[in-house]
LUMGU-364290 format. One record per residue (C-alpha): residue number from 1; residue in one letter; x, y, z. Coordinates in steps of 0.25 Angstrom, whole numbers, plus 5000, padded with zeros to 4 digits. Layout:
PT  pos  code    px    py    pz
PT  NUM     a     X     Y     Z
...
***
This chain:
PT  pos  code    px    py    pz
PT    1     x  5000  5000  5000
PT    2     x  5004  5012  4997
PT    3     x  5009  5025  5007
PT    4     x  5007  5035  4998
PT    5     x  4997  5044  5002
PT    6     x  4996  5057  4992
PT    7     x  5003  5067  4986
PT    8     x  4998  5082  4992
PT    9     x  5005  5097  4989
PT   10     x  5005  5107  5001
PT   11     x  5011  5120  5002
PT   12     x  5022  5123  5009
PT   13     x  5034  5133  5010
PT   14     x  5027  5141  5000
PT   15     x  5025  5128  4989
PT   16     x  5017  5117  4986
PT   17     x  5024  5104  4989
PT   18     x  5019  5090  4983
PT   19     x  5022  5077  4992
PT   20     x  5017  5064  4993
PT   21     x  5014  5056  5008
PT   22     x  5015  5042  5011
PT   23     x  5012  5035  5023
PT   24     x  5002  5046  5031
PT   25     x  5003  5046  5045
PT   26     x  5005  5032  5049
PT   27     x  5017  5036  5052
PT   28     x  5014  5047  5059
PT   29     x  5005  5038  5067
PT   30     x  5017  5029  5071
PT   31     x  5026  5042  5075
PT   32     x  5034  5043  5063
PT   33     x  5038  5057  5056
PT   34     x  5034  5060  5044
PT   35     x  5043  5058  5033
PT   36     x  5046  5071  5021
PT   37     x  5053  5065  5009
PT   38     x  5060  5077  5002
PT   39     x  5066  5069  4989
PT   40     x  5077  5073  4980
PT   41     x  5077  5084  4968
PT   42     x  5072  5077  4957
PT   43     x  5063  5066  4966
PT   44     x  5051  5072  4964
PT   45     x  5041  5066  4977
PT   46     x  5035  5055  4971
PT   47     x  5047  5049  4966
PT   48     x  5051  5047  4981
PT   49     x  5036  5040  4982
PT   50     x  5044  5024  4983
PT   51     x  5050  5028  4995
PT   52     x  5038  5037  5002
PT   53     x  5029  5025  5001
PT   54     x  5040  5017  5011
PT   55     x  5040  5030  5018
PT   56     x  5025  5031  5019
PT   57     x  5023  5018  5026
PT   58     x  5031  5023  5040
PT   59     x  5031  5038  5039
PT   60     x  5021  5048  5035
PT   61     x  5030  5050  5021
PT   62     x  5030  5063  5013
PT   63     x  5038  5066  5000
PT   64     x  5039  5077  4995
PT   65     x  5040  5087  4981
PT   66     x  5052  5096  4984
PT   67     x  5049  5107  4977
PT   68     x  5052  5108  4961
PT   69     x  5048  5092  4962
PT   70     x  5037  5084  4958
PT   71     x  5024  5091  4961
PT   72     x  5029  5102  4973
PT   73     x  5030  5117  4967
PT   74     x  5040  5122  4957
PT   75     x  5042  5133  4949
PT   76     x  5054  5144  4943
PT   77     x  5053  5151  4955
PT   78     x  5052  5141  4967
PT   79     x  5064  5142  4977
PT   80     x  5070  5126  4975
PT   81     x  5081  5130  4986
PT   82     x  5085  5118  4996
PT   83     x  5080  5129  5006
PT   84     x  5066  5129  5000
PT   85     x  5064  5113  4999
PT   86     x  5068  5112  5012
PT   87     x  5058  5123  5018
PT   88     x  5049  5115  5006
PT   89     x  5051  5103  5017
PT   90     x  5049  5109  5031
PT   91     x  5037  5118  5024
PT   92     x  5031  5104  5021
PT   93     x  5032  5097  5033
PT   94     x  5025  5110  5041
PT   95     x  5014  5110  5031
PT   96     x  5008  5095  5031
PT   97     x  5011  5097  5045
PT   98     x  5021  5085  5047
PT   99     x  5025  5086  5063
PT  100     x  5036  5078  5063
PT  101     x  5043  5073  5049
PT  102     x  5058  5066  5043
PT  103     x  5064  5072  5029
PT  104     x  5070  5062  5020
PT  105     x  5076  5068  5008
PT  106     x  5083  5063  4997
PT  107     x  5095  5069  4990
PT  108     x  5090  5084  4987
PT  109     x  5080  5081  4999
PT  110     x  5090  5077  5010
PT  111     x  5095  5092  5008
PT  112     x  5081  5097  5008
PT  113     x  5078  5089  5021
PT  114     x  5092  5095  5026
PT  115     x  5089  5110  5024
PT  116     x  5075  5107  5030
PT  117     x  5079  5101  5042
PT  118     x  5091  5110  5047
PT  119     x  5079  5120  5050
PT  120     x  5074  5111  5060
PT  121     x  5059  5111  5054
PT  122     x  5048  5107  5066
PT  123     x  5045  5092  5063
PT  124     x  5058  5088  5055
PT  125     x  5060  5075  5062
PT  126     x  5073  5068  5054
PT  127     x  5081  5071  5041
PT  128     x  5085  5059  5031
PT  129     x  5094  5065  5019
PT  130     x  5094  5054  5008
PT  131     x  5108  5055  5000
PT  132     x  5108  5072  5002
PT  133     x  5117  5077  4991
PT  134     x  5128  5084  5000
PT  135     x  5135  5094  4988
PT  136     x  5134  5108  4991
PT  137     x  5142  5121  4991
PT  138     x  5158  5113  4993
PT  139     x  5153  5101  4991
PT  140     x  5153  5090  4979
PT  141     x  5142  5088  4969
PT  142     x  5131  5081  4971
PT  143     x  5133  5069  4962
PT  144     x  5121  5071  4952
PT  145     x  5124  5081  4940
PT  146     x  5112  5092  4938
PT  147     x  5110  5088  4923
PT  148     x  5104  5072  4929
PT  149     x  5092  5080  4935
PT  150     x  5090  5091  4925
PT  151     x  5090  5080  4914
PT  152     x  5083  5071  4920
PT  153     x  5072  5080  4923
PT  154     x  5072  5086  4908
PT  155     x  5068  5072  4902
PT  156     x  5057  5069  4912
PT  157     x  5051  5084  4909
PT  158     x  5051  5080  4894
PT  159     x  5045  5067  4899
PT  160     x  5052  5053  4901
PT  161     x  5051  5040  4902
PT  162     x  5057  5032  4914
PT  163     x  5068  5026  4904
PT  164     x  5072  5041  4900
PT  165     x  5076  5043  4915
PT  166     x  5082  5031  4916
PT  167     x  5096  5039  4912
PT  168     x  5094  5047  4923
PT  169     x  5092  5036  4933
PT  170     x  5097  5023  4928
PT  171     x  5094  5013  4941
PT  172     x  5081  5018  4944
PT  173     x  5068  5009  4942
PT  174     x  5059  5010  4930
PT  175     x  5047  5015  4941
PT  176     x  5058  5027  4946
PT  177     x  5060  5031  4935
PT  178     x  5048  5032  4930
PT  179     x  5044  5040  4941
PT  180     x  5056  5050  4938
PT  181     x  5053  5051  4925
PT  182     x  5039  5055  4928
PT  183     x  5042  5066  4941
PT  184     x  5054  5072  4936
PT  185     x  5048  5082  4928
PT  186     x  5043  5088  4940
PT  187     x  5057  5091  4944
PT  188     x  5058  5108  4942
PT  189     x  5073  5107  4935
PT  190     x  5074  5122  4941
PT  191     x  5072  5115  4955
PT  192     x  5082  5104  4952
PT  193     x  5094  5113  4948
PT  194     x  5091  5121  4961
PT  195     x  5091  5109  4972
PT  196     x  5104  5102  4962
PT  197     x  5110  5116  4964
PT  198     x  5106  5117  4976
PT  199     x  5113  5103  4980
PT  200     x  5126  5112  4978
PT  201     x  5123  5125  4984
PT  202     x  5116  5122  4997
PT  203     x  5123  5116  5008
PT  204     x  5116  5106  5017
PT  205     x  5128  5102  5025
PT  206     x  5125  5115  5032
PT  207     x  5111  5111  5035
PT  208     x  5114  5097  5042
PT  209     x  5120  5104  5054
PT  210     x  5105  5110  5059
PT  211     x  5099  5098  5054
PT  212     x  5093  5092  5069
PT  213     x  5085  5080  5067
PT  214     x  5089  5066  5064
PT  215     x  5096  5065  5050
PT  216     x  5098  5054  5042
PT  217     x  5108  5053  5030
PT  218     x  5106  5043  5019
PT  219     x  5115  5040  5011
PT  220     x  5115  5034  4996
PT  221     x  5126  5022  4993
PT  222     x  5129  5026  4980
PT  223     x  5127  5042  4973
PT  224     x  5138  5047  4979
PT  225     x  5127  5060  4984
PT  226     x  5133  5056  4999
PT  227     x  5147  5052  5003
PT  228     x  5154  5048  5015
PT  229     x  5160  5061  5019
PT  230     x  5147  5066  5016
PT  231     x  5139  5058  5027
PT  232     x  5153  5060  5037
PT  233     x  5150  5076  5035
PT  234     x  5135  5074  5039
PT  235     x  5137  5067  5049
PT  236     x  5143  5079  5055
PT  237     x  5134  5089  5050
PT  238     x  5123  5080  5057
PT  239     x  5126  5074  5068
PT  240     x  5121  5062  5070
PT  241     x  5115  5060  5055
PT  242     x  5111  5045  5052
PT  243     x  5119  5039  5039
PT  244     x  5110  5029  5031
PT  245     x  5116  5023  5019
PT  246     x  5108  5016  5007
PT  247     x  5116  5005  4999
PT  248     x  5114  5002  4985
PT  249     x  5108  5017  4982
PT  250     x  5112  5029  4975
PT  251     x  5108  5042  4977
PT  252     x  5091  5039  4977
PT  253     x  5091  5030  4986
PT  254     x  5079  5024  4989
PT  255     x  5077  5020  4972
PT  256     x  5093  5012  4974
PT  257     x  5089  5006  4987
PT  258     x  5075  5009  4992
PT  259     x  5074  4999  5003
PT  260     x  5090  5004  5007
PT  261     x  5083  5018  5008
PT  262     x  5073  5012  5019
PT  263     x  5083  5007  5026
PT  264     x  5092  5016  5027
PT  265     x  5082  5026  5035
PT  266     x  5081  5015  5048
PT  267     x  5072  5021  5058
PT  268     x  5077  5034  5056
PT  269     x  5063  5041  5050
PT  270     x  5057  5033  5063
PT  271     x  5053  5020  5056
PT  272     x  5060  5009  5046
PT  273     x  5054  5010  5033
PT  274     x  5054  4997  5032
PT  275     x  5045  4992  5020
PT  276     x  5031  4987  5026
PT  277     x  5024  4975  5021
***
């Protein structure tokens, strides 16, 4: 049976914001936190559906459409700055009222959930960052060139078939790619250029310091996004951070090694999400 229970928009921090929940408040019921997925800057939410409808039979599970993705607001004028997706964020959780709530982010949203939490917004509970990229001003390149995403999304706007994207994503499944090739038009290419920019510009590692609650760091095998001396630095810059490594994965974990992405989060949302029969 499925946990999926609707897709809504609600407006918050000045936008409309699309999401989709899974789970409702069963979790709530067994004293769980909620759970906001922010996924990565082309992963539009319904791409990250797969894994909310594990999340949606513990936690009250909700993923969402940063802005310029999938169905949230976007336009030539709209401020895509990480400072604006992570007020995005903590504007959300205040408006469908969420008392007490984790962030797990992907990629470009483990940044996101960074930036929010060093404000210390009123129900954050725990921080998971999901193989963050970790360039910025000093540091080296995050692995992926500008041109895969700004390519990629030309061919779906023109329309593609799941074979087309294939180049793009040579070890993903027919049924994921198919899914990309239908969402990624809803990328704005102006928002994608910002947040890749952005990947460069903005420095996290200056946010980890005031980040106060629980913190996991999940790191992807293969990608070479995260390193060693990477995970020895953030361990200083958050004390007492929990390290979680996923074999057998690149950089998007959960399509490499779904069932590794589970278990690598332990108890530390509240609850195994341990597949239910």
């Amino acid at each position: 049976m499925s946990a999926f229970l609707y897709g809504a928009n609600v407006h918050a921090n000045g936008i409309r914001q699309h999401y989709l929940r899974y789970g409702g408040n069963e979790g709530e019921r067994a004293g769980r936190d909620a759970v906001v997925i922010v996924p990565g800057i082309t992963s539009p939410a319904i791409t990250w559906g797969f894994v909310a409808e594990r999340f949606g039979q513990h936690f009250d599970t909700y993923v969402l459409d940063v802005r310029g993705r999938g169905l949230s607001e976007a336009s030539d004028t709209l401020d895509y700055s990480l400072d604006a997706q992570a007020a995005d964020v903590i504007e959300f959780a205040k408006a469908l009222g969420l008392k007490r709530y984790s962030i797990v982010g992907h990629s470009m949203g483990g940044r996101i959930g960074v930036r929010a939490a060093r404000s210390e917004p009123e129900g954050l509970t725990r921080l998971v960052m999901v193989d963050p990229p970790v360039s910025g001003p000093g540091r080296r390149e995050y692995p992926s060139k500008l041109p895969w995403y700004v390519d990629s999304m030309a061919l779906a706007r023109k329309g593609c078939s799941a074979e087309e994207m294939r180049a793009f994503c040579p070890t993903w499944t027919q049924e994921q790619l198919q899914l990309r090739a239908e969402w990624l038009h809803t990328c704005d290419e102006r928002a994608i250029i910002t947040s890749f920019e952005d990947f460069h510009k903005d420095d996290v590692h200056a946010d980890m310091p005031k980040v106060k609650v629980p913190t996991m760091l999940m790191v992807a095998e293969r990608g070479d996004v995260i390193r060693e001396e990477d995970i020895e630095e953030i361990k200083t810059l958050i004390p007492g951070v929990a390290i979680s490594h996923v074999n057998d994965a690149g950089h998007m974990i959960p399509w490499d090694n779904e069932e590794g992405f589970y278990e690598a989060f332990g108890n530390f949302l509240g609850a195994p999400l341990t597949r239910r029969a």
